[in-house]
C-alpha positions as CSV (number, residue, x, y, z in Angstrom):
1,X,28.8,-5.1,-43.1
2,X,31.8,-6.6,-45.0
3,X,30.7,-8.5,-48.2
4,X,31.5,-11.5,-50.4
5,X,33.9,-10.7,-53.8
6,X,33.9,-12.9,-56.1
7,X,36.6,-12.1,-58.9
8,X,38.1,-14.0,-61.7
9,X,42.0,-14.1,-60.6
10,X,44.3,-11.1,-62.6
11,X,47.4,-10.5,-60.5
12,X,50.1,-12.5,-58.9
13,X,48.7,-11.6,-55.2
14,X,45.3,-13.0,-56.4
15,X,46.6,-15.9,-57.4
16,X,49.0,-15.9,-54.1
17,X,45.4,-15.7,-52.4
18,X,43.9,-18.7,-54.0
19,X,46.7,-20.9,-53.2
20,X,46.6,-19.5,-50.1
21,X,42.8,-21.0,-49.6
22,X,44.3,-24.2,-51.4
23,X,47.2,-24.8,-48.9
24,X,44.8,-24.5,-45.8
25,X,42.0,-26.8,-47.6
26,X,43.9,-29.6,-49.3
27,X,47.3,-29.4,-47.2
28,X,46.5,-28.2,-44.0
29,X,43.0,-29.7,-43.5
30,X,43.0,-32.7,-45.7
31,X,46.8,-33.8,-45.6
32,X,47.4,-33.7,-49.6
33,X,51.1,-33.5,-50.6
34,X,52.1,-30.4,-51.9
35,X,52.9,-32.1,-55.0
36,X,49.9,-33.1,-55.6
37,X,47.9,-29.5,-54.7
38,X,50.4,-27.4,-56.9
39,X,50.3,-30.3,-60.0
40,X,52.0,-27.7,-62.6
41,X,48.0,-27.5,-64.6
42,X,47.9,-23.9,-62.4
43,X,49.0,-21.8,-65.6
44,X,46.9,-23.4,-67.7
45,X,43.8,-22.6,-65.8
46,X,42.0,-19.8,-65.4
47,X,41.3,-18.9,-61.4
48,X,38.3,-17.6,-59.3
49,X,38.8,-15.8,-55.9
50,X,36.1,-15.5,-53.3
51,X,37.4,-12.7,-50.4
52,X,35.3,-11.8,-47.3
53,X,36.3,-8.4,-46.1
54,X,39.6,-8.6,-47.9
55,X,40.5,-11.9,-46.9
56,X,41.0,-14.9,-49.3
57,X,38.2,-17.7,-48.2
58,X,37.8,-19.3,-51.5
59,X,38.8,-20.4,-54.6
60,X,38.7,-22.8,-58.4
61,X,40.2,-23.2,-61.1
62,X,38.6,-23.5,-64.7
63,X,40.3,-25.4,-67.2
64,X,39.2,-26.0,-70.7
65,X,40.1,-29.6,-71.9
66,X,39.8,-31.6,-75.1
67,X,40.0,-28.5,-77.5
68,X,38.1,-26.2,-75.3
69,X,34.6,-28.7,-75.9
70,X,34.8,-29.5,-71.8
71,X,35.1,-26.8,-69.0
72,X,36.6,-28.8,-65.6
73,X,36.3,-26.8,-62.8
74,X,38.9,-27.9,-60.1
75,X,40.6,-27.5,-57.3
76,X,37.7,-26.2,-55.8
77,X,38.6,-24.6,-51.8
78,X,36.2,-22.9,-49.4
79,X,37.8,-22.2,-45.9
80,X,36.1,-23.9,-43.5
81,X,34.4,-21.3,-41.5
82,X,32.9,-20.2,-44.2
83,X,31.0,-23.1,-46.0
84,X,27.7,-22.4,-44.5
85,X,27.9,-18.8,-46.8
86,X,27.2,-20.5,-50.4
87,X,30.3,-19.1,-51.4
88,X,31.2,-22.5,-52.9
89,X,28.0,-22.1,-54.7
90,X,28.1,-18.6,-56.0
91,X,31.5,-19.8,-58.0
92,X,30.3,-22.4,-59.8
93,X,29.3,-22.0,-63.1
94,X,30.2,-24.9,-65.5
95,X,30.7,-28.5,-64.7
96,X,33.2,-29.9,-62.8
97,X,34.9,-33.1,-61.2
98,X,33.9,-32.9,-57.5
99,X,35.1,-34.7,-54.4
100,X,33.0,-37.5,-54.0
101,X,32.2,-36.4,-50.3
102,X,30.5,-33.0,-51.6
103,X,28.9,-34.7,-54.0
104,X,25.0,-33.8,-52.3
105,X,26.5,-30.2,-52.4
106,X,26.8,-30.3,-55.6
107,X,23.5,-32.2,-56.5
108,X,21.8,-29.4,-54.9
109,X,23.0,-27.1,-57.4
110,X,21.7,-29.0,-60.5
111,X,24.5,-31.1,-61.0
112,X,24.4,-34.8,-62.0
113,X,26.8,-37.5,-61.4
114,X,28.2,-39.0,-64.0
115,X,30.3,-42.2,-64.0
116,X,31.3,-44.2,-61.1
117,X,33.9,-43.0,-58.4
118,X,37.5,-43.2,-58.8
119,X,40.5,-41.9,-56.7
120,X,42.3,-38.5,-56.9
121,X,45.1,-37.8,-55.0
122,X,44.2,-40.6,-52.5
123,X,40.4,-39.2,-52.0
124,X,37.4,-40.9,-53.5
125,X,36.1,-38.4,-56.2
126,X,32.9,-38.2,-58.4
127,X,32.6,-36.7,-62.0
128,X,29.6,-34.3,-62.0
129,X,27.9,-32.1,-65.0
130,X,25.4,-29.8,-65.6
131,X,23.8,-29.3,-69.0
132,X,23.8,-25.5,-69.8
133,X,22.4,-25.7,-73.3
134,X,18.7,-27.3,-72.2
């Protein structure tokens, strides 16, 4: 029975996987520019790969902002026929500026909306948090 990896991205295939994900996610299946996908914040960011058997089907990336005080974890991509596998869940870990349309996902893992909704890349997004300290 093939199995879930979840793996913190370390070679240039990994990080061809995760864009992978990315391009079928936001490109393919939500019609976001390239552009705007690939937005030159990759190298700055550290990267998480999910694989299923040896196959990319998920991915984030973790960038630390405002001297390293805020984690944003972004860019988050879960093929689709594999959503219903909590993959998306089992990669989160800090908080992180969802779309505003998983937002219940989210919620559902302890997260709490912050602010009001505001657009990203043409889709209506939601700034969530979780306190880690409490």
């Amino acid at each position: 029975m093939a199995k879930i990896l979840i793996k913190t991205v370390k070679t240039d295939k990994e990080l061809a996987d995760a864009k992978s994900v990315r391009i079928e996610v936001f490109q393919k299946e939500q019609r976001i520019a390239k552009e705007l996908d690939f937005d030159n914040k990759d190298n700055e960011a550290d990267h998480v790969i999910a694989y299923f058997d040896k196959k990319p089907v998920g991915t984030m990336r973790i960038r630390y902002v405002d001297n390293d005080k805020i984690v944003k974890i972004e860019r988050m991509a879960v093929l689709q026929e594999f959503r219903s596998q909590n993959i998306g869940g089992r990669m989160m870990e800090y908080a992180l500026d969802a779309q505003d349309h998983a937002r219940k996902f989210y919620e559902k893992l302890g997260f709490k909306q912050e602010g009001e909704v505001f657009m990203e890349v043409g889709i209506p997004h939601i700034k969530m948090f979780m306190d880690l300290i409490s």
